[in-house]
N, C-alpha and C positions, 0 to 999 in steps of 0.2 A: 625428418624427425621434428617434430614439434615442440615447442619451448615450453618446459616446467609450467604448472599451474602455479599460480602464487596463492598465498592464503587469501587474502581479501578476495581472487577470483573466485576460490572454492563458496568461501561465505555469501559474495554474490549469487552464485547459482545455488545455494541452501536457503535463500531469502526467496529467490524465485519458484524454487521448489515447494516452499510453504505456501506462497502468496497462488501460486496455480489453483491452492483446494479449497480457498473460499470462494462460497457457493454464490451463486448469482442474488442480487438482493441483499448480501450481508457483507458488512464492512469488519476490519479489526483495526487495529491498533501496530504502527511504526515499534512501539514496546513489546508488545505480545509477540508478534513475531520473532524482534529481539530475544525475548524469553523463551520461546520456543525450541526457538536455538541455541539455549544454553549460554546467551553471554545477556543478561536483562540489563546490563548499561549501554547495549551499542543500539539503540533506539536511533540515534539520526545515521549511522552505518547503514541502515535498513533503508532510511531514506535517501542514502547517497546509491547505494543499489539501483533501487529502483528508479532515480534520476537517472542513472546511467545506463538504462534499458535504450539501446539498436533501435532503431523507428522500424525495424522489419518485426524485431522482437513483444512491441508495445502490444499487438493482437495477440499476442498467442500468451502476454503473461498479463492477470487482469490489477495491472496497477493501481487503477483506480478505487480500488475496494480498500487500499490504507490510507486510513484518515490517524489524526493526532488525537491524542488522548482526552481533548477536551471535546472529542463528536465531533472536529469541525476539519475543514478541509485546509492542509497545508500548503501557503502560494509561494512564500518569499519574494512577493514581486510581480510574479509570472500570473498573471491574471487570465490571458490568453489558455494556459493548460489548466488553471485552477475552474474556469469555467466551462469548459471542458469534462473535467472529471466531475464535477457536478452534473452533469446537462447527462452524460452514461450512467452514472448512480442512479438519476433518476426516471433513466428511460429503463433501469433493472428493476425499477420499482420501491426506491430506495428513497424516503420522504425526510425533505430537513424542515425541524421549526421554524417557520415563522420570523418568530422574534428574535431569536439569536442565530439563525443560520447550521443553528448545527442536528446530528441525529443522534436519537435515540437507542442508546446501547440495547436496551432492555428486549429491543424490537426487532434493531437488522446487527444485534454484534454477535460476531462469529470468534468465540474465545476456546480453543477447544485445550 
């Protein structure tokens, strides 16, 4: 018998369920997701989620496609993973500015 889901697991796997259907080339947003899912203030929940993605799991759910609300990619530090999900963004086809690093919603944001 297997041990109870807890809520935060279910919401974990709701976060990964959403973050699966953005399409290759387009990014959303740690909020939209949250909104998606019916709670619009667990924006960094979505990010502790997806932090907490299994190294088996990282292929098969495309983490990379959520960036923060200001277009830019979120590191805390971790420099190593944030360059990283750049370097896949934009081997998807996925272009940042220039000047401030960050992309253009208008272009690759996937807000459905």
């Amino acid at each position: 018998m297997s041990a109870p889901k807890t809520k935060s697991t279910n919401f974990y796997d709701s976060v990964y369920a959403v973050v699966k259907k953005i399409p290759k080339g387009k990014v959303t947003t740690y909020g939209h997701i949250a909104l998606l899912l019916g709670s619009p203030r667990a924006a960094r929940a979505v990010g502790y989620a997806l932090n907490a993605l299994k190294k088996e799991m990282e292929q098969k759910i495309p983490w990379q496609r959520v960036i923060n609300a200001q277009g830019r990619i979120s590191f805390r530090g971790d420099t190593f993973r944030s360059s990283l999900q750049k370097k896949i963004l934009e081997s998807e086809g996925v272009v940042f500015d220039l000047n401030n690093d960050n992309i253009n919603f208008d272009k690759y944001g996937w807000f459905p």
